[in-house]
C-alpha positions as CSV (number, residue, x, y, z in Angstrom):
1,X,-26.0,3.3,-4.1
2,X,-28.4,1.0,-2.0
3,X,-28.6,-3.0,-2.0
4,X,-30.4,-4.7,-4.5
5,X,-32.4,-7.8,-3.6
6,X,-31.0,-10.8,-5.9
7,X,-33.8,-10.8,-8.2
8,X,-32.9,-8.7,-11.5
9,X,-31.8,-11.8,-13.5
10,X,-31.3,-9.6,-16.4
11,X,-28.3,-8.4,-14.3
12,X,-25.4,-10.1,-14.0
13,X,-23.5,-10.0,-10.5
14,X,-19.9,-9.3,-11.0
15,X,-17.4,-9.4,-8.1
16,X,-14.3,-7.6,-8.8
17,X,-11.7,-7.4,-5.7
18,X,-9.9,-4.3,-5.3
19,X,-7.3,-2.8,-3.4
20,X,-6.1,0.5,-5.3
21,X,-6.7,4.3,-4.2
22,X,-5.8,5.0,-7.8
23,X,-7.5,4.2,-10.6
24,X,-5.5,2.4,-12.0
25,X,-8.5,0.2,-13.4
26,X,-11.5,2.1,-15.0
27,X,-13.6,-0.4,-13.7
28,X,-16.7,1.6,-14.8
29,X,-15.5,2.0,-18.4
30,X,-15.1,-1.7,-18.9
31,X,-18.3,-3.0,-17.8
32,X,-21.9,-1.4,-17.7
33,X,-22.8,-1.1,-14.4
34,X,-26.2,0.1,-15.4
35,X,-26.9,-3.3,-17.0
36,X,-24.8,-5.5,-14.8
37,X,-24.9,-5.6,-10.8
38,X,-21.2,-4.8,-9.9
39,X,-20.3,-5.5,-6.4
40,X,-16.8,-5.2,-4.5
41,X,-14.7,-6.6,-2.5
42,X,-12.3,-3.8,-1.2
43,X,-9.7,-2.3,1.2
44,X,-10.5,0.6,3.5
45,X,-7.9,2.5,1.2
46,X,-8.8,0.8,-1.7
47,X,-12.6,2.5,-1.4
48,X,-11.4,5.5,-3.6
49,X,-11.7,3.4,-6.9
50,X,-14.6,2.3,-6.0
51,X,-16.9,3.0,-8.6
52,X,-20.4,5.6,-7.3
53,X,-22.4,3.2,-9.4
54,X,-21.5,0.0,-7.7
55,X,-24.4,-2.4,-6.1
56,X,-23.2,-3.2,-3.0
57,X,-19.1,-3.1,-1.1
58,X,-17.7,-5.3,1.3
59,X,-14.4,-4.0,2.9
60,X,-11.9,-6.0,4.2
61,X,-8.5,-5.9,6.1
62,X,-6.7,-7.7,2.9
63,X,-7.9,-8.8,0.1
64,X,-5.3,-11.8,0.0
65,X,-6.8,-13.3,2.9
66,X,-8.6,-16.3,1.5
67,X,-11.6,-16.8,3.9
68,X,-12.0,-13.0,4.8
69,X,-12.5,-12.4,1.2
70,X,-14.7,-16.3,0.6
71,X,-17.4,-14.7,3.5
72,X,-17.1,-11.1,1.8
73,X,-18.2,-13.0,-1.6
74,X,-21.2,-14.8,0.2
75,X,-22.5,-12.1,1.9
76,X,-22.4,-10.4,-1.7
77,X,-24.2,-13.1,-3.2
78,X,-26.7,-13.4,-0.4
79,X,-27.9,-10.0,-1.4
80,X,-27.2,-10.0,-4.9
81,X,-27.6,-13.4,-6.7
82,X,-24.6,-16.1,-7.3
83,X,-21.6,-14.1,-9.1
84,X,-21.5,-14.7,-12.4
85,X,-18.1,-13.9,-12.8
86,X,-14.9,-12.3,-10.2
87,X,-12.0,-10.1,-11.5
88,X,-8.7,-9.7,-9.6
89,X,-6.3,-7.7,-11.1
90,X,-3.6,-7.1,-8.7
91,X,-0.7,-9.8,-8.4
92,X,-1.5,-10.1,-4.5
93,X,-5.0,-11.4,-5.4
94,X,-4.1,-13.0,-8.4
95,X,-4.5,-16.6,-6.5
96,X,-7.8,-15.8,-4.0
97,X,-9.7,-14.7,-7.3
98,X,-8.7,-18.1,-8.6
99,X,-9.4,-19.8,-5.5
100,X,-13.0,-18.3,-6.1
101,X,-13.7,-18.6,-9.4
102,X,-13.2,-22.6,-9.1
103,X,-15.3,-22.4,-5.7
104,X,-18.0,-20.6,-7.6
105,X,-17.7,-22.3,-10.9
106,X,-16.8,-19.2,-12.7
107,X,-15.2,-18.4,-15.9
108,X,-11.4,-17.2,-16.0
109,X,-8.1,-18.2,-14.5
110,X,-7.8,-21.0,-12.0
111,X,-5.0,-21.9,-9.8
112,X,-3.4,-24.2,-11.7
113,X,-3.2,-21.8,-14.4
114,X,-1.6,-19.1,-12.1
115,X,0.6,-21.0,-9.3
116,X,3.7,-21.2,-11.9
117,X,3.4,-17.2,-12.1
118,X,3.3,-17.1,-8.5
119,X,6.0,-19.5,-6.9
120,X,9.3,-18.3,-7.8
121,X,10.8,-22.0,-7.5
122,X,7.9,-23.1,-9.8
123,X,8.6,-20.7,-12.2
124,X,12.1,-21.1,-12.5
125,X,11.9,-24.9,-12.7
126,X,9.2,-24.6,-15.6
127,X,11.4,-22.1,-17.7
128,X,14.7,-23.7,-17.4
129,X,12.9,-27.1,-18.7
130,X,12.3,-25.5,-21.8
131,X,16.0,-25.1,-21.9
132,X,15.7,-21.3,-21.9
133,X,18.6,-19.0,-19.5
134,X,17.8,-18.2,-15.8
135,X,20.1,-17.7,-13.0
136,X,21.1,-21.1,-11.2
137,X,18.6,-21.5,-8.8
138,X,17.0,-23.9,-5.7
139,X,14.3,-24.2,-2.9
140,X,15.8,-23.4,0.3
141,X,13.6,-24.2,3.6
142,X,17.0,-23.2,6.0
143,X,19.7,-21.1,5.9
144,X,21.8,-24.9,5.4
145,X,20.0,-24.9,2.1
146,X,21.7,-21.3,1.3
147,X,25.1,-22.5,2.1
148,X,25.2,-25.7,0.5
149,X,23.6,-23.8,-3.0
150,X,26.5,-21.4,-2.6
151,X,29.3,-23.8,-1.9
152,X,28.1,-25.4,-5.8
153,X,28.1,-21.7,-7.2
154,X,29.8,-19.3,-5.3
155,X,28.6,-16.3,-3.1
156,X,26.9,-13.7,-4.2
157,X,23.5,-14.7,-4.0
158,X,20.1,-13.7,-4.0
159,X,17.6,-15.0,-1.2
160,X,13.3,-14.7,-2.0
161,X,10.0,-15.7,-0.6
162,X,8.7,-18.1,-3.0
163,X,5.8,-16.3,-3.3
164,X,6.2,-12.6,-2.9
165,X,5.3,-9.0,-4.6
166,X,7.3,-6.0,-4.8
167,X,10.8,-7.3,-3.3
168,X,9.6,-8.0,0.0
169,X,11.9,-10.0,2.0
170,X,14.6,-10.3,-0.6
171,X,18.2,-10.0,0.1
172,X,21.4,-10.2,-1.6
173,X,23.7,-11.9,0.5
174,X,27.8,-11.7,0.3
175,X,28.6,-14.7,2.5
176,X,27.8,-17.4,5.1
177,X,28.0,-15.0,8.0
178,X,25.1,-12.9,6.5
179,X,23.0,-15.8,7.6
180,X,21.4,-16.8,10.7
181,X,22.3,-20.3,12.1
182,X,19.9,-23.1,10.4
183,X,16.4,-22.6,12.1
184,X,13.5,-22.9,9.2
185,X,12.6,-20.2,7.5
186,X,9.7,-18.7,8.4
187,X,8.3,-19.2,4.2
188,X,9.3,-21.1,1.6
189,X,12.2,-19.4,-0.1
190,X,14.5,-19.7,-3.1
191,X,18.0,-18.7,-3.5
192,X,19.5,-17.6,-7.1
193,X,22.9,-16.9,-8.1
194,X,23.6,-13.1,-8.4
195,X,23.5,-11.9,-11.9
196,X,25.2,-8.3,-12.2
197,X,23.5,-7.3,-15.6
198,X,21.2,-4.2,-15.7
199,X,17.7,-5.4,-15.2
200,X,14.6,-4.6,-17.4
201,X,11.7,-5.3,-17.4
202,X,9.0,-6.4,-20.6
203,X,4.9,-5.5,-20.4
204,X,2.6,-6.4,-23.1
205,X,0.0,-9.1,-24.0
206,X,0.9,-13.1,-25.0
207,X,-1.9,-14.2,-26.9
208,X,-1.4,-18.0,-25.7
209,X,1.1,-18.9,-28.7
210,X,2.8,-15.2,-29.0
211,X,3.9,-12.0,-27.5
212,X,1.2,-9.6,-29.7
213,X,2.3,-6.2,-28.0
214,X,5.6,-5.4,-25.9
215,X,7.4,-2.3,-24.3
216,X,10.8,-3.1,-23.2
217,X,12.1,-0.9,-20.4
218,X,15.2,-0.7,-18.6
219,X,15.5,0.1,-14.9
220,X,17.2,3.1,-13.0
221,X,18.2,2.0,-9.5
222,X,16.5,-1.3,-8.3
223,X,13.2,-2.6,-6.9
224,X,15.0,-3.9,-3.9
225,X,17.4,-0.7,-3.4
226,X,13.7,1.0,-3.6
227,X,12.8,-1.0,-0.2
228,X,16.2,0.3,1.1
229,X,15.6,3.6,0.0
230,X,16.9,4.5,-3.3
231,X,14.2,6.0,-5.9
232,X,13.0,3.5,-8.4
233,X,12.8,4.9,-12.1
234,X,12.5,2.8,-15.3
235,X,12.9,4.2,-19.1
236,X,11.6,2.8,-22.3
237,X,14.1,0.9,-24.4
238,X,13.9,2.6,-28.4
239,X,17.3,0.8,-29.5
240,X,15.2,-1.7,-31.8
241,X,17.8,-4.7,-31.7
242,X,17.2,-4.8,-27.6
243,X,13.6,-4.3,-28.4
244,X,13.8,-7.4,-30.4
245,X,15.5,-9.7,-28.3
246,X,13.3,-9.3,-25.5
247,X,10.6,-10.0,-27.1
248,X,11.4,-13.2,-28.7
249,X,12.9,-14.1,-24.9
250,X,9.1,-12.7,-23.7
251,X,7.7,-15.4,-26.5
252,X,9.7,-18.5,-25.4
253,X,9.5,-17.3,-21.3
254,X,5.8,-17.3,-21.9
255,X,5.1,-20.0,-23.5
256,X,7.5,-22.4,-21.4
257,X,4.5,-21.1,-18.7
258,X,1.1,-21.0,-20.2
259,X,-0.9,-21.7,-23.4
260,X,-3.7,-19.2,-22.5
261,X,-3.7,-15.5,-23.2
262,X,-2.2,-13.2,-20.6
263,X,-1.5,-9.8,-20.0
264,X,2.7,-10.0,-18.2
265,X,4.8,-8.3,-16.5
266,X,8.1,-9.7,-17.2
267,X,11.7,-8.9,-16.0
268,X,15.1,-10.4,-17.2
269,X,18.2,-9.3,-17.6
270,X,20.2,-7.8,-20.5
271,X,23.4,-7.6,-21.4
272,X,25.7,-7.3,-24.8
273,X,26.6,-9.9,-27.2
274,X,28.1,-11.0,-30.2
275,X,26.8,-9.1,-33.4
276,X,25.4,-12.0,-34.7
277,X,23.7,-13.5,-31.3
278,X,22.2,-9.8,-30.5
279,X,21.9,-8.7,-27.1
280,X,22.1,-12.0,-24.4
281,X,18.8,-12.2,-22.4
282,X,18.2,-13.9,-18.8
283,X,15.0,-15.1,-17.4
284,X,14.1,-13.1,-13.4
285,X,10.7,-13.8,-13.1
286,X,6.9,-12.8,-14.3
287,X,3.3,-12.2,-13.8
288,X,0.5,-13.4,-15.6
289,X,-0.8,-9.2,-14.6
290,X,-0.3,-5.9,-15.6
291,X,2.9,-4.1,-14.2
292,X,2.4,-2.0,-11.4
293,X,3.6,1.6,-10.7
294,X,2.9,4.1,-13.6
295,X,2.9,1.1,-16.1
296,X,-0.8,1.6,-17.0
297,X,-1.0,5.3,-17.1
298,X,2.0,4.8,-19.5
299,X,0.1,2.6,-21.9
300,X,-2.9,4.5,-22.1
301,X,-1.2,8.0,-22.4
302,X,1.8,7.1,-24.9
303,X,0.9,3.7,-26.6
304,X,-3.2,4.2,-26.8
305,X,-3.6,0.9,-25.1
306,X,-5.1,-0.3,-22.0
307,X,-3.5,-2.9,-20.5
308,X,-5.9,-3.5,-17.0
309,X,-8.8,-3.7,-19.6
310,X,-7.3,-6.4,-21.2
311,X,-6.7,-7.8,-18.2
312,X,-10.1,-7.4,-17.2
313,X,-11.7,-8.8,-20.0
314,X,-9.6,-12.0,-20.0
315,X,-11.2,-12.6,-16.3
316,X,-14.3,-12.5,-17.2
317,X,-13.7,-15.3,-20.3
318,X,-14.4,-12.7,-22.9
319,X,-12.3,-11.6,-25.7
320,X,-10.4,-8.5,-24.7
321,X,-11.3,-5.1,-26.7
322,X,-9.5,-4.4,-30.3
323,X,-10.4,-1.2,-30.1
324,X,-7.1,1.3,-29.5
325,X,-6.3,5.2,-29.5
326,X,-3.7,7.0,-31.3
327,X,0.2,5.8,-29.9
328,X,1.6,9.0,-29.9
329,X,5.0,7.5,-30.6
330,X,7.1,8.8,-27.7
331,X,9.0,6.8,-25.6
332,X,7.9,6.9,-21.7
333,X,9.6,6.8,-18.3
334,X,8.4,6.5,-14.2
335,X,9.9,7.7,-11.0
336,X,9.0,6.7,-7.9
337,X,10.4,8.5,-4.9
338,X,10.4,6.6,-1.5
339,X,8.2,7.3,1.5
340,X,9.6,10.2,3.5
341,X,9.0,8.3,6.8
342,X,7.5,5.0,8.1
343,X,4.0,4.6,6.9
344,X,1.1,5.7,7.4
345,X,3.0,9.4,8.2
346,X,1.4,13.1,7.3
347,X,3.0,14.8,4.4
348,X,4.4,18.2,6.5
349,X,6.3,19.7,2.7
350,X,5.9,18.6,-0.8
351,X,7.8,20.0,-3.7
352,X,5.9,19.6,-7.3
353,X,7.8,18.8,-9.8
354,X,5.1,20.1,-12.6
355,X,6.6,22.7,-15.0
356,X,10.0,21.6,-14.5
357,X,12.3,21.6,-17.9
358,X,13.1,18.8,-18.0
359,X,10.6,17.3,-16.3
360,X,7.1,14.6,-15.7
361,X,4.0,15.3,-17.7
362,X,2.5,14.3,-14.8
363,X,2.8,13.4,-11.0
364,X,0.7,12.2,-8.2
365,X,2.3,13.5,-4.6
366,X,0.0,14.0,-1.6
367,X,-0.1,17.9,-0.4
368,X,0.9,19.0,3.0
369,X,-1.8,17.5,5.5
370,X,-2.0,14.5,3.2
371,X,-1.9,10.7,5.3
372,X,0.3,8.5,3.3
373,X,-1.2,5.1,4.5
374,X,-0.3,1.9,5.7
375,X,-1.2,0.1,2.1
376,X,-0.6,-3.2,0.3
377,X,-0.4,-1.4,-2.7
378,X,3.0,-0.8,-1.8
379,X,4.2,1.2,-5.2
380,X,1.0,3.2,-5.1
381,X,1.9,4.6,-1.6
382,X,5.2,6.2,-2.0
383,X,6.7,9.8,-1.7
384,X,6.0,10.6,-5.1
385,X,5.1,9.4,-8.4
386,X,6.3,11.1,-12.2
387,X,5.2,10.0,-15.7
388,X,7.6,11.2,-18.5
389,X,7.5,11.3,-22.5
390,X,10.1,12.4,-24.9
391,X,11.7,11.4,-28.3
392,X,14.4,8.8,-27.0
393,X,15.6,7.4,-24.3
394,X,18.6,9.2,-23.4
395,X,15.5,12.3,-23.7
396,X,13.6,10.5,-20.9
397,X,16.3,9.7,-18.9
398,X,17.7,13.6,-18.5
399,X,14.4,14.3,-16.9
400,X,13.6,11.7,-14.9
401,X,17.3,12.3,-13.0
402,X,16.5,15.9,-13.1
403,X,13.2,15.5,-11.1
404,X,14.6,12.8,-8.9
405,X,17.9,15.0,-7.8
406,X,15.6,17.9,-7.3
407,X,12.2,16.9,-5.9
408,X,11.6,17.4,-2.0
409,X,8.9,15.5,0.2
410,X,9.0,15.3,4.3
411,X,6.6,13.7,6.7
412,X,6.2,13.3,10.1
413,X,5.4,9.7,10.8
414,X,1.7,9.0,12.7
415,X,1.8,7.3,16.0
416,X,-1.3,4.8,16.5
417,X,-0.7,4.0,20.0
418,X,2.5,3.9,22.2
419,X,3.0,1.5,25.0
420,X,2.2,4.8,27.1
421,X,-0.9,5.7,25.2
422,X,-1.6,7.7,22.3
423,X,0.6,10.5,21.7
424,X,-1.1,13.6,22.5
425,X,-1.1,14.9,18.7
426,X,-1.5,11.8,16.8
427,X,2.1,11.9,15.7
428,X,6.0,12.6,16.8
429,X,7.8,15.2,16.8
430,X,10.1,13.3,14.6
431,X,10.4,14.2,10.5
432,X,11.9,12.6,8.1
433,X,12.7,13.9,4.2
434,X,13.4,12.2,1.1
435,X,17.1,13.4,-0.1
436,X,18.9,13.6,-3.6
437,X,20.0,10.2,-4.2
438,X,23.5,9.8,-4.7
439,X,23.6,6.5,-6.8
440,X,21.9,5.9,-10.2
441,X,22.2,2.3,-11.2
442,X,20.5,0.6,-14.1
């Protein structure tokens, strides 16, 4: 669609930032771009969600670098009047939309209201204040910081970027040797003791005083065994005493955190109690956003609510839509299968999983002569991706390990440039395959 000169004040410029391929966000369905001017801010892979009906694009490298995105949003409103409001629905961006919208004088989050969702240290401090459970913890600048918090509680123990996404640059470390000698770290950090218990994790809505809708879920595997390799799966929780646990750990977590509503994406650990106490529950971390992976599809397919709408509507300062479809009552389940090779790399053999008993509902893998790219979305961008329903958990779990012992990708990865030149065919000789895994842990 062509510019628009900024002079329809009867339509609204709206910003959203984007960085999705997916559509995840039905950024068309939750605001009229007929009556509003809708502009983005977007990755070069992100331009698949973009909207037809859009006024204007500005593409980026990232869309978490601060002044790229600031001169993207004045060239915006240069053509189309001062935003009126700026949506940023991925946890990445979570903080430049803030930075923005206080820039701009727009309605929605603000830093402050998001930095304690975002720094792993803040986070921490603020929920074990409220004299809720979470992992002995402490800011490390140098690997001396790491020793001296193990020395007080022993070895293991987990080492984070403050402020990260998606386990990058964790690591569980076993010992003093695992670390290098006591140069800075390159990014703030924080080191937690290790806690052993199956992780899960909690999405729904907190409606600034109380959790008003929850799925618990438990894990298959790990988010960081994911970066090393190991599919990622997660399975709805239907045994109602869990259920209930988490959420009144979601309530208190929450509130120790914010007083505004929030859609969250929370994850603690589990593990058994007394009868009396219920199941114990342990604060990891969570953001003030709408989980990632097949989360969303999840919600809208199973549980007939849209969770990036609500989202969306709480960044634009209006009250989020009542309106839901039928929950069809299943429980739900997502696999995610590693990239085959180094990305970006071109999908050479794909194995679907659809029709397979037990099996996905549905899947999203690339077919042979796809490019899985070099992405920030870095859960969107994997080998393959499977949604799953059934009647219980135990129902969801059979097929998700019977798809993820038996599905096939390969890929060859895509050289850019070598220090000799380009390689003649854009690519090596090289492949690489995804393999059954040989270790389910949850």
């Amino acid at each position: 669609m062509s510019e628009h000169a900024p002079d329809e004040e009867d339509r609204p410029h709206i910003v959203v930032i984007n960085r999705w391929r997916e559509r995840y966000a039905d950024y068309a369905g939750y605001l009229d771009h007929a009556t509003h001017r809708v502009t983005y801010v977007s990755t070069d892979v992100g331009l698949g969600s973009v909207p037809a009906t859009a006024a204007g694009t500005e593409v980026v490298a990232a869309t978490d670098d601060l002044p790229a995105v600031r001169a993207a949003v004045a060239r915006l409103a240069a053509r189309h009047g001062a935003p009126r409001a700026l949506v940023a629905l991925k946890e990445d961006d979570l903080l430049t939309g803030a930075e923005l919208r206080t820039e701009w004088e727009l309605p929605g989050p603000r830093p402050e209201d998001l930095v304690r969702f975002r720094d792993k240290y803040l986070m921490c401090r603020a929920v074990a204040a409220a004299g809720l459970p979470v992992p002995a913890f402490a800011a490390a600048e140098r690997p001396s910081d790491v020793r001296e918090f193990a020395g007080h509680e022993g070895w293991p123990v987990v080492l984070k970027p403050r402020i990260g996404s998606s386990s990058a640059g964790v690591r569980v470390l076993d010992g003093p040797e695992e670390l290098p000698g006591d140069a800075p770290f390159a990014e703030p950090m924080l080191v937690q003791s290790f806690d052993a218990r199956p992780i899960h994790h909690a999405d729904g809505v907190f409606d600034g005083t109380r959790v008003t809708r929850l799925r618990l879920s438990r894990y298959v595997n790990t988010c960081l065994g994911f970066r090393e390799g190991t599919f990622l799966g997660s399975v709805e929780v239907d045994d109602p005493a869990v259920v209930r646990a988490a959420e009144r750990a979601a309530t208190a977590y929450l509130a120790a955190l914010t007083d505004a509503p929030t859609p969250f994406h929370l994850e603690l650990f589990i593990g058994p109690a007394g009868e009396e106490a219920g199941p114990d529950c342990s604060f990891l971390e969570v953001g003030a956003r709408v989980g990632g992976s097949e989360i969303p599809f999840i919600w809208r397919d199973l549980h007939g609510h849209d969770l990036m709408r609500t989202a969306f509507d709480l960044q634009l300062g209006r009250t989020p839509a009542a309106a839901d479809a039928a929950a069809t009552g299943e429980v739900g389940g997502w696999l995610l299968i590693p990239a085959p090779a180094e990305r970006p790399c071109l999908i050479t053999h794909v194995t679907s999983m659809t029709g397979l008993t037990p099996g996905p509902y549905a899947e999203v893998v690339l077919a042979p002569g796809g490019v899985l790219p070099e992405a920030d979305a870095y859960y969107e961008h994997v080998g393959g991706r499977f949604r799953f329903r059934g009647r219980t958990s135990a129902e969801v779990t059979e097929a998700l390990i019977h798809t993820a012992t038996r599905f096939r990708v390969s890929a060859e990865p895509i050289l850019r440039s070598t220090p000799a030149g380009p390689s003649p065919n854009g690519r090596t000789a090289l492949s690489a395959a995804h393999t059954a895994p040989v270790e389910v842990t949850g």
